[in-house]
C-alpha positions in Angstrom: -43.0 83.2 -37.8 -41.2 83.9 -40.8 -40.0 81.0 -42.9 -40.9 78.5 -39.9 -43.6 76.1 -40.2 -45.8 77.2 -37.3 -48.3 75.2 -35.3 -50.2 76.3 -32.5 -50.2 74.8 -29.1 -53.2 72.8 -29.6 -51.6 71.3 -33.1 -48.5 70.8 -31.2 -49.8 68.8 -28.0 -52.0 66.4 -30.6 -49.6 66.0 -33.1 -45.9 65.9 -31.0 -44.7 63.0 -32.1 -44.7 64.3 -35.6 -43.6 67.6 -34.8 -40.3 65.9 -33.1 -40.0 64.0 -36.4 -40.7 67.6 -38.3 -37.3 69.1 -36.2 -35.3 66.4 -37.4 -35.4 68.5 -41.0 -36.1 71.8 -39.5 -36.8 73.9 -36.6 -40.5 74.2 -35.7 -42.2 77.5 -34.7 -45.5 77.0 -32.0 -47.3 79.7 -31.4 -50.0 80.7 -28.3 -53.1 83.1 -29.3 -51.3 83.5 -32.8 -48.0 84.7 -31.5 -44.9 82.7 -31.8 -43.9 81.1 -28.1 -41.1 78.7 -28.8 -39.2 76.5 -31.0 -38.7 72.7 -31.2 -35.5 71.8 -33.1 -33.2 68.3 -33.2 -30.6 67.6 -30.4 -28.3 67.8 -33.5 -29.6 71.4 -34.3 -29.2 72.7 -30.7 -26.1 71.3 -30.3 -24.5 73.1 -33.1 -25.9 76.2 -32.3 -25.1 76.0 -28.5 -21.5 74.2 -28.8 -18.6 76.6 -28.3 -15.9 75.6 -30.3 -12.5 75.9 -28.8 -11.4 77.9 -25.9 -10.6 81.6 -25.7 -6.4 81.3 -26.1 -7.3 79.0 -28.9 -9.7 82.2 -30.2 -7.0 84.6 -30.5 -3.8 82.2 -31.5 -6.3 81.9 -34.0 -6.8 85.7 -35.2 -5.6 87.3 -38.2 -3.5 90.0 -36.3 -1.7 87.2 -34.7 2.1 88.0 -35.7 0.9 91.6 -36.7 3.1 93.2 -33.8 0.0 95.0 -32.4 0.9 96.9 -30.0 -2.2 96.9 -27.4 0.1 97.9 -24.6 -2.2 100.0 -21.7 -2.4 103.7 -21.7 -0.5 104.8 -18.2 -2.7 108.0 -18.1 -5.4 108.4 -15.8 -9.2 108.7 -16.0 -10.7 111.1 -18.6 -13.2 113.8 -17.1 -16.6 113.4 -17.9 -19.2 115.4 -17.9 -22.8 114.0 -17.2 
């Protein structure tokens, strides 16, 4: 698993308590038949990872081009030909 600490299910189920503590510094890798099957992190970690921040008008108010006079205007022609 990389750079995770890994414990195997077994591990995991007798020591849980201490791997919740564990996630509190870092995620923790558990593996099944020596193969890595999940990852327990802290709330704090999942939330930062899975938060969105903002909303999509905020996204591109936010852009670098914004004020660039990009024109991204439509092309009026019809559909290309493609051949399979």
């Amino acid at each position: 698993m990389g750079h995770l600490p890994a414990w195997t299910v077994a591990e995991a189920k007798a020591k849980f308590s201490h791997v919740i503590e564990q996630a509190r510094s870092g995620p923790q890798a558990i593996t099944r038949n020596g193969r890595p099957a999940a990852v327990v992190v802290s709330i704090e970690e999942w939330e930062r990872r899975t938060s969105r921040v903002g909303n999509l008008v905020e996204f591109f108010a936010a852009s670098p081009l914004r004020g660039s006079h990009l024109d991204a205007g439509r092309s009026k022609d019809g559909p290309r030909d493609v051949e399979l």
